[in-house]
N, C-alpha and C positions, 0 to 999 in steps of 0.2 A: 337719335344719338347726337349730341353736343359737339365740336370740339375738345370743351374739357373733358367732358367724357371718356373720347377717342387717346386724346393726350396721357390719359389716368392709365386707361390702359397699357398704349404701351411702352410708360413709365412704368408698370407693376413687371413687363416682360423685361424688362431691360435686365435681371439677372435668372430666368428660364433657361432651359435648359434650347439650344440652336438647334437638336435634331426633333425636336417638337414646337418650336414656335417660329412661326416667319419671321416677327418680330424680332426676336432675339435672335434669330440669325443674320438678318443684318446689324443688327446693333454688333454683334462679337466684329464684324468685320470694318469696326472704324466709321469715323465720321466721312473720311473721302469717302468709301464706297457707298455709303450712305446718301451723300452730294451726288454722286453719280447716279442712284436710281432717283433719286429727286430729280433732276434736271432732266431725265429719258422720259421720267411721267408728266413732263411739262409741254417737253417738245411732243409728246402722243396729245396731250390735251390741245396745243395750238394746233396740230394738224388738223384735228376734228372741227375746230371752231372754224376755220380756211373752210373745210368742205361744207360745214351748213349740216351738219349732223348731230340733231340735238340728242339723241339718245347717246350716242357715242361720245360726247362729249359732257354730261353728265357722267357718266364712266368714269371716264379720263380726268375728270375735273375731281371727283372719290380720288380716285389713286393719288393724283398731285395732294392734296393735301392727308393725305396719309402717311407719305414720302417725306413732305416737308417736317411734319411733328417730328417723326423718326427722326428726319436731320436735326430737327434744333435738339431732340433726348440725346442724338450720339454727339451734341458738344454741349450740353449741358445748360442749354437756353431754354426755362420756364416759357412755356406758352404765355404765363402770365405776365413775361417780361415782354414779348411781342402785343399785348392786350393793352397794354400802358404805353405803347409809344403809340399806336392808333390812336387811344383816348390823348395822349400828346398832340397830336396831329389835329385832331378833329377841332374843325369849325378853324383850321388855316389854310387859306388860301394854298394848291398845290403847288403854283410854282413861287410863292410865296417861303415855303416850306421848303424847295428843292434850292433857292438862293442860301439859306441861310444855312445847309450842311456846309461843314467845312470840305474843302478840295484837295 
């Protein structure tokens, strides 16, 4: 499975029904709450990386970007718009790149 793949999906749940889809039950409950299990599956993903746990952190690392897609579907950010600013990015210097955001 792809990213786009994963993202197609669960764009297609975004109007299923919440009491049969994970998916669409976080999506009914907003884009915070959606931010909120994004950032709980991050911090699950950093802990495991800290302890030297690669299985568990393959895990954690699924879930975080499961989380994230969700989040950008529950504010309405194509995957394909995050795909375009990497391809933006790329072959610029990182802190090259972090100078030149506005503050």
């Amino acid at each position: 499975m792809t990213l786009d793949d994963l993202s197609a999906t669960i764009l297609a749940r975004k109007g299923a029904d919440p009491d049969t889809s994970w998916t669409a039950k976080l999506l009914s409950k907003g884009p915070a709450k959606c931010a909120e299990k994004f950032g709980e599956e991050a911090i699950e993903a950093i802990i495991e990386a800290v302890r030297g746990d690669r299985a568990a952190l393959t895990s954690e690392a699924a879930d975080t970007l499961y989380h994230l897609l969700v989040m950008l579907a529950a504010c309405d950010v194509p995957l394909s718009d995050v795909m375009a600013e990497l391809a933006r990015r790329q072959g610029i210097s990182g802190i090259t790149e972090k100078a030149a955001r506005p503050r």
